[in-house]
C-alpha positions in Angstrom: -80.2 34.0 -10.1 -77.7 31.0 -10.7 -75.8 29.8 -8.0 -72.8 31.1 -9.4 -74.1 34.6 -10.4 -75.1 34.9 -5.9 -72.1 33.6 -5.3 -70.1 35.8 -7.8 -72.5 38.7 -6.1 -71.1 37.6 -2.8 -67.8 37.7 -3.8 -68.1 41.3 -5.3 -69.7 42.5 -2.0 -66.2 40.9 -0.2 -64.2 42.6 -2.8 -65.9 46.1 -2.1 -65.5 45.6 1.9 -62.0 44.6 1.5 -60.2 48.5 2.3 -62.7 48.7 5.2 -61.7 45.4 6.7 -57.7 46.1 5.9 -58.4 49.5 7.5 -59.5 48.3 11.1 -57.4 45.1 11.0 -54.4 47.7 10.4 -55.9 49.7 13.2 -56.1 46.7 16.0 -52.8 46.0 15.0 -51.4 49.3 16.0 -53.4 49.4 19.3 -52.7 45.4 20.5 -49.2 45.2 18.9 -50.2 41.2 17.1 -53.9 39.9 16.8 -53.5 37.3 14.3 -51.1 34.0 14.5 -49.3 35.3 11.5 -48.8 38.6 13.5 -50.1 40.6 10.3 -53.8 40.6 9.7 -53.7 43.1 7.5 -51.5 41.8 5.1 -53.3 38.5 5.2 -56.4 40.3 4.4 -54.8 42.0 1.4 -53.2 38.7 0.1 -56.5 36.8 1.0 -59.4 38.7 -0.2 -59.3 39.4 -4.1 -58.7 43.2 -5.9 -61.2 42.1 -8.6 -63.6 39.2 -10.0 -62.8 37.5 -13.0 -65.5 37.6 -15.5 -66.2 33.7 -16.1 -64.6 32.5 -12.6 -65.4 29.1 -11.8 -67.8 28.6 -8.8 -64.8 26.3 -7.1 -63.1 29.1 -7.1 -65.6 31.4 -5.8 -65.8 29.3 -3.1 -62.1 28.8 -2.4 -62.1 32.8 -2.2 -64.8 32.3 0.5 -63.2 29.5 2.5 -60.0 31.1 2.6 -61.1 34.7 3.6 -63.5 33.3 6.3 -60.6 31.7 7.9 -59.0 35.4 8.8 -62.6 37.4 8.8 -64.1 34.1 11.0 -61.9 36.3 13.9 -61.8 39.3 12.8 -65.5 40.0 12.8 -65.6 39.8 16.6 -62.9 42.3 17.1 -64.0 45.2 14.5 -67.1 47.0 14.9 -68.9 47.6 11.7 -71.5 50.2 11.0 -74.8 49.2 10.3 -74.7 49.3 6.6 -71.6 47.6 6.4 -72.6 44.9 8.5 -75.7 44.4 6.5 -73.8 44.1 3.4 -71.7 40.9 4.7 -74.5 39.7 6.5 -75.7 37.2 3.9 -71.5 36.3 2.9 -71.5 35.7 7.1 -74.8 33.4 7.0 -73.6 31.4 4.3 -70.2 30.5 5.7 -71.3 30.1 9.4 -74.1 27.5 8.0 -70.8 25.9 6.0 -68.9 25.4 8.9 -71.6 23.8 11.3 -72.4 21.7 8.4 -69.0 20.6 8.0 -68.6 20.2 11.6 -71.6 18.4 12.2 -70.1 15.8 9.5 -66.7 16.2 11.1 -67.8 15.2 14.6 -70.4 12.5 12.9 -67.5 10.0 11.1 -65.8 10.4 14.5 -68.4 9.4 16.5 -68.7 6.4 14.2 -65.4 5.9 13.9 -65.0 5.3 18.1 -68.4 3.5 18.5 -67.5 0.8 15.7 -66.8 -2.4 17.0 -65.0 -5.7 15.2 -67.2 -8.4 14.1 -66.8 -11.4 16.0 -67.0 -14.5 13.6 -68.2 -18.0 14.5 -67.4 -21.3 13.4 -66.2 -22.4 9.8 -66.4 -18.5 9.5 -63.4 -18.2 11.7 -61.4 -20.1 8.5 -58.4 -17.7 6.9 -59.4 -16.4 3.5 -56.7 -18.4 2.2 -58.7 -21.5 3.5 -61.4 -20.2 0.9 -62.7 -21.6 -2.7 -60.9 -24.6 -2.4 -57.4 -23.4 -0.7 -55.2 -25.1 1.5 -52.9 -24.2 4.1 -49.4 -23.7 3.1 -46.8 -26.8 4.0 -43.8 -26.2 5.6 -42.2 -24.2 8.1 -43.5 -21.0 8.7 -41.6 -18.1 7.4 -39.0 -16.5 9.4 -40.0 -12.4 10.8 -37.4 -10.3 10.1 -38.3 -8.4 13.1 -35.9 -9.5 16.3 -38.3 -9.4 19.1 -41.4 -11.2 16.9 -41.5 -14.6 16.6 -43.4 -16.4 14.2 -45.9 -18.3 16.4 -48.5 -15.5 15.8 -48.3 -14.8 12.7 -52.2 -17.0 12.0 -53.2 -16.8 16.2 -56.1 -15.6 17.1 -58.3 -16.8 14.3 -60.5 -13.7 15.2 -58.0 -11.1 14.2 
């Protein structure tokens, strides 16, 4: 198979499941009064999850299908008990998005990491120079000018060299 034909293959097995899943979301509503933050799971599930596939559907849209029903079934599918068979059938739609989201999380939680371990580079020497000191520049005459800001002044506007 192409990547788009299993995906597409996913997506039909989504569409297929979709009354069963609008069936017991409609029935936990009824017995705990509001699961969802949007207070209608149901209805999010109809609007969410497509009737039908388009014949030539693009694969970002295949997966914008998936990302957007796993963020109602993500929740769902702890509260519902599926039988066996059903289960089996969203297994592999289940396996692919869980291994989507720790990917993305793991990528998340990495350029944050980064981001709080990066330090500045301290610069030494002629290296401490402005760039406008560069190729050749020179240091603007005159008196600096004036911050429109009240409580600045302008004495800082080149201190610390380092900045």
């Amino acid at each position: 198979f192409s990547q788009v034909a299993q995906l597409k293959k996913e997506l039909d097995i989504l569409i297929k499941m979709r009354h069963v899943l609008v069936a017991k979301e409609a029935a936990i509503e009824l017995d705990n009064k509001s699961t969802t933050p949007s207070g209608d799971g149901s209805v999010l599930l109809k609007r969410i999850i497509p009737e039908s596939v388009i014949v030539r559907i693009p694969k970002i849209e295949i997966c914008g299908h998936f990302v957007n029903s796993w963020s109602v079934l993500r929740d769902l599918l702890h509260r519902i008990k599926l039988s066996r068979e059903q289960d089996h059938d969203l297994g592999s739609y289940v396996s692919i998005m869980e291994r989507v989201e720790f990917t993305c999380k793991g990528e998340i939680e990495a350029k944050e990491s980064k981001d709080q371990n990066s330090k500045s580079i301290v610069l030494k020497g002629p290296e401490k120079d402005r760039g406008y000191l560069k190729d050749g520049g020179v240091k603007p005459s005159g008196p600096p000018f004036p911050c429109l800001l009240p409580k600045m002044s302008t004495q800082f506007i080149d201190e610390p060299k380092t900045n």
